[in-house]
C-alpha positions as CSV (number, residue, x, y, z in Angstrom):
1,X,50.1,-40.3,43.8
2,X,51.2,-43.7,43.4
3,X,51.8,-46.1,40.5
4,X,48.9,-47.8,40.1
5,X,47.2,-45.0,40.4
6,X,48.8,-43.3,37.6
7,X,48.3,-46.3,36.0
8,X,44.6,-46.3,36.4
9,X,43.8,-42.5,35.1
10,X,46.2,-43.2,32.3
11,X,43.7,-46.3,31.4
12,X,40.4,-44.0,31.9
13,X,42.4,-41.4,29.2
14,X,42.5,-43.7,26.7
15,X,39.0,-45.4,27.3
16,X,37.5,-41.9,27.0
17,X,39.9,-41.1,23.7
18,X,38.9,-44.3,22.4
19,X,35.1,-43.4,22.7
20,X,35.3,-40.2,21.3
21,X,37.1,-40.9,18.1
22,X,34.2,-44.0,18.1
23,X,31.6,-41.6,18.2
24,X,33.6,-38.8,15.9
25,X,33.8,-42.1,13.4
26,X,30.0,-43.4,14.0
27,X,28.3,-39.8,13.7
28,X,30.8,-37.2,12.4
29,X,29.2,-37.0,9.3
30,X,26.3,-35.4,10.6
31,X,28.2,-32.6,11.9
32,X,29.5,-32.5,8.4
33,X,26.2,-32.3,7.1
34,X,25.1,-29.3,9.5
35,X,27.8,-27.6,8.2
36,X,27.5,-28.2,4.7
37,X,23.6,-27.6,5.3
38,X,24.6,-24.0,7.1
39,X,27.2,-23.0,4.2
40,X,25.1,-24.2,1.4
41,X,21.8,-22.3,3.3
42,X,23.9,-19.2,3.8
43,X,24.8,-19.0,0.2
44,X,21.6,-20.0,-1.2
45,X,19.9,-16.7,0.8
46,X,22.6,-15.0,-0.4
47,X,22.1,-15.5,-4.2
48,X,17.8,-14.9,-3.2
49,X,19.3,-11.7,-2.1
50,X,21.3,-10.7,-5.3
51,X,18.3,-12.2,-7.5
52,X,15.5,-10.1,-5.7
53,X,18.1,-6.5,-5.3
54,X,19.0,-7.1,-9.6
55,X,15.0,-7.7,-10.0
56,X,14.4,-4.5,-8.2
57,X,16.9,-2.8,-9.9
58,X,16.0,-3.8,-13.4
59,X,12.1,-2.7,-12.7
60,X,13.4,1.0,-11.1
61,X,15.3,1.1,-14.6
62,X,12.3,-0.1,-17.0
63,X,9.8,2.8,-14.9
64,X,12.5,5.3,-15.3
65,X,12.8,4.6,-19.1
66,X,9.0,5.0,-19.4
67,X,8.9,8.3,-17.5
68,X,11.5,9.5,-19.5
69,X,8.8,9.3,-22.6
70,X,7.5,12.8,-23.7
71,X,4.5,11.4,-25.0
72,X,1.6,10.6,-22.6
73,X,0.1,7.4,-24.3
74,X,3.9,6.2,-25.5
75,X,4.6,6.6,-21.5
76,X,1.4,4.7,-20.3
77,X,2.0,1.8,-23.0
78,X,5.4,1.5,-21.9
79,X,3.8,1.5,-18.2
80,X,1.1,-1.0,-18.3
81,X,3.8,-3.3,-20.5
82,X,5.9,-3.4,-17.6
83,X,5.9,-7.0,-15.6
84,X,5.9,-6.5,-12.2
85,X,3.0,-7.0,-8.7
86,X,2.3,-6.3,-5.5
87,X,3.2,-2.5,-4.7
88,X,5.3,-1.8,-8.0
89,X,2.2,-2.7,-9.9
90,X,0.3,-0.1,-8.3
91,X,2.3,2.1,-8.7
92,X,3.0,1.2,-12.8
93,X,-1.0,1.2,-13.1
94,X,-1.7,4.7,-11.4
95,X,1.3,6.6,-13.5
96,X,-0.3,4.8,-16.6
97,X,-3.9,5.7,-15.5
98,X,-2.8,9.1,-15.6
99,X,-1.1,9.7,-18.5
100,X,-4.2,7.9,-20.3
101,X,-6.3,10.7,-18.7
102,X,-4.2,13.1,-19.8
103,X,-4.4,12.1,-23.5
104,X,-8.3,11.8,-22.9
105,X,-8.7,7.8,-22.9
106,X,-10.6,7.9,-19.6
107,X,-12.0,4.7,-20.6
108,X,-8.4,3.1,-20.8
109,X,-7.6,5.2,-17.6
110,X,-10.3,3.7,-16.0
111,X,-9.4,0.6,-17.0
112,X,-5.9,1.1,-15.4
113,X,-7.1,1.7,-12.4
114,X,-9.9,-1.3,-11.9
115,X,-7.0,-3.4,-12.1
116,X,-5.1,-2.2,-9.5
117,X,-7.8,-1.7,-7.4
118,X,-8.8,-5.6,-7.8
119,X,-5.0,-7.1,-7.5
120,X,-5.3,-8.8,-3.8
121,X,-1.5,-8.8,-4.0
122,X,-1.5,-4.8,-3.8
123,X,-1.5,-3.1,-0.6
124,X,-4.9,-1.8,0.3
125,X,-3.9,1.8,0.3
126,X,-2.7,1.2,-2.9
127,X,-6.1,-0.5,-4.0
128,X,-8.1,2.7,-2.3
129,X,-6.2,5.4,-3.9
130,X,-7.3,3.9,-7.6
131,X,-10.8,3.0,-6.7
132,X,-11.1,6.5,-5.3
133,X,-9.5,7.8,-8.4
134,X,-11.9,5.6,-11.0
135,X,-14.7,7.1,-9.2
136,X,-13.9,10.6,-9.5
137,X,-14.0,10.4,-13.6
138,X,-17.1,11.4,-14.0
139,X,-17.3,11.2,-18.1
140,X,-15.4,7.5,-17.8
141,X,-17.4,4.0,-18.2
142,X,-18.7,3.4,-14.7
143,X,-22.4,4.5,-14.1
144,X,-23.1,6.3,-11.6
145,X,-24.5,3.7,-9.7
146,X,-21.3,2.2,-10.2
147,X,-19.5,5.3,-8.7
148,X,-21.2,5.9,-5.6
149,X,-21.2,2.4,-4.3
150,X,-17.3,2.7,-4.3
151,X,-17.5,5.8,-2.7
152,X,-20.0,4.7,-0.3
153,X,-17.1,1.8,0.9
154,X,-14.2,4.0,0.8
155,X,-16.6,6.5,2.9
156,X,-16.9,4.0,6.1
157,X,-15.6,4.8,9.0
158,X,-12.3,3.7,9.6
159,X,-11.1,4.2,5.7
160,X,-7.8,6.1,4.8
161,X,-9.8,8.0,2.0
162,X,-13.3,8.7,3.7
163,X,-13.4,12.4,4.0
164,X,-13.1,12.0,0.3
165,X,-14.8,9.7,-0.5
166,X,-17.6,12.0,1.3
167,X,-16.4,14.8,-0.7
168,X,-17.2,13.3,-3.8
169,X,-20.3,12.0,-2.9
170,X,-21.4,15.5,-1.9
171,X,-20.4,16.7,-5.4
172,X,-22.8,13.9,-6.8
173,X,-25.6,15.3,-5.0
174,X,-24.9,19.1,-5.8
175,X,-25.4,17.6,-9.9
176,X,-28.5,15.1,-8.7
177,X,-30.0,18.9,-7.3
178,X,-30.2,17.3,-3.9
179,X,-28.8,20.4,-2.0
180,X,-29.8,19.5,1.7
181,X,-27.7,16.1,1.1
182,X,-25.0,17.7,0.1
183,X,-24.8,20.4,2.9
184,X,-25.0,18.0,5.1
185,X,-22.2,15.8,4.5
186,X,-20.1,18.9,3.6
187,X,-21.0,20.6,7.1
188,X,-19.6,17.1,8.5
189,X,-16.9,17.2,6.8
190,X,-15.9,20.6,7.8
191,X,-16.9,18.9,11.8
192,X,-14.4,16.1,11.5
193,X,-11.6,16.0,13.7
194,X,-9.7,14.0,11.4
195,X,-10.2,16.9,8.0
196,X,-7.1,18.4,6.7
197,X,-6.8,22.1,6.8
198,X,-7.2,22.3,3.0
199,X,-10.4,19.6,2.6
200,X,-12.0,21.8,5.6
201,X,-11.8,24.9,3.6
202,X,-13.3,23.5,0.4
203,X,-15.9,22.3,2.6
204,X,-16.5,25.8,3.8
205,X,-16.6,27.3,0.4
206,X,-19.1,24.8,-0.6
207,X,-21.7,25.6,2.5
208,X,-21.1,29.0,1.2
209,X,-22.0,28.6,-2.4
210,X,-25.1,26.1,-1.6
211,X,-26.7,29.5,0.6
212,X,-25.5,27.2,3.8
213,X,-25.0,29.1,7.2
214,X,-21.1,28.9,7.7
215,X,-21.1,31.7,10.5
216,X,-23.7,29.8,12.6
217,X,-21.2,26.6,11.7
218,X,-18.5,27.7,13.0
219,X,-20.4,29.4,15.9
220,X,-21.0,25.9,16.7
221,X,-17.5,24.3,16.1
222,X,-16.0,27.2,18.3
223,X,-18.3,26.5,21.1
224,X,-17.7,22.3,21.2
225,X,-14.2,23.3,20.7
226,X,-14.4,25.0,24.1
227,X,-16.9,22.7,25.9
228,X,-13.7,20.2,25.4
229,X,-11.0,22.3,26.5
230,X,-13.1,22.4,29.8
């Protein structure tokens, strides 16, 4: 390669030097920025982190203090007195409504569970398990108006909690004297592909006690049982 030559890419170095320490000078600082915005972001989620795991941490201990109560309505004050939402709340309300039902406040335990069952920030299973649960006090505050329309929603198709919803509602009818309604819904129960082994044999034992004609029933179960094996 000649001189000049030499010359020439020697030039073009330092043109292209001389750009990049312009543009280093003219908008470095933004790279400084990202990095200051990426340290400062990491460390922020990091101390979110450490405030959310002590938060959890401090409402494990305050439940675990309250269980450790012997008394029942010492236990459910402590409970309820507890700040916390979402699923922790549910959980805080049921164990309360419990212990109040143990110490015969069914109006308190009641209460306990209406507000978990009406907290939008609870998970719906959550909400389901104490509306089903209020329902099923029979000598609490809700009529029973009040009562069956619950378990009229939880007994839709679909619901996590229908079967017992459908249960209950049976039992309802069996104290209103309206046997045939209450045979019914137990023999669907007991027909349900989705009934548990246990809910399918209580379901039995009630056809049994209302004068209902299990072995014809199950007759009947056995043979659709076969028709879809076919």
């Amino acid at each position: 390669m000649s001189n000049p030559d030499s010359f020439i890419d020697e030039v073009s170095e330092e043109v292209r030097k001389d750009r990049l320490f312009g543009y280093m000078r003219k908008y470095g600082w933004i790279a400084v920025l990202v990095v200051l915005l990426v340290v400062g972001g990491t460390a922020f989620l990091e101390f979110r982190k450490s405030q959310a795991t002590n938060a959890a941490q401090s409402v494990g201990d305050e439940i675990l203090a309250a269980l450790e109560l012997d008394d029942d309505a010492e236990r459910a004050t402590a409970l309820a007195a507890i700040d916390v939402a979402g699923g922790a709340a549910a959980i805080t309300g049921l164990l309360a409504a419990s212990d109040l039902t143990e110490t015969g406040d069914l109006d308190g335990a009641v209460e306990a569970l209406n507000s978990v069952a009406i907290q939008e920030d609870v998970p719906e299973i959550y909400r389901d398990i104490a509306a089903l649960k209020s329902a099923m006090v029979t000598e609490g505050p809700l009529s029973e108006d009040d009562r069956r329309a619950i378990l009229d929603r939880l007994a839709t198709p679909g619901g996590a909690f229908r079967l017992l919803a459908q249960e209950q509602l049976a039992l309802m009818d069996i104290q209103n004297g309206e046997v045939d309604s209450a045979l019914e819904k137990f023999t669907a129960i007991a027909q349900d592909a989705e009934v548990t082994g246990g809910l399918r044999e209580r379901a039995f034992s009630m056809i049994v006690a209302l004068d209902g004609d299990l072995e014809a029933l199950i007759g009947e179960m056995i043979g659709l049982a076969a028709q879809g094996d076919q």
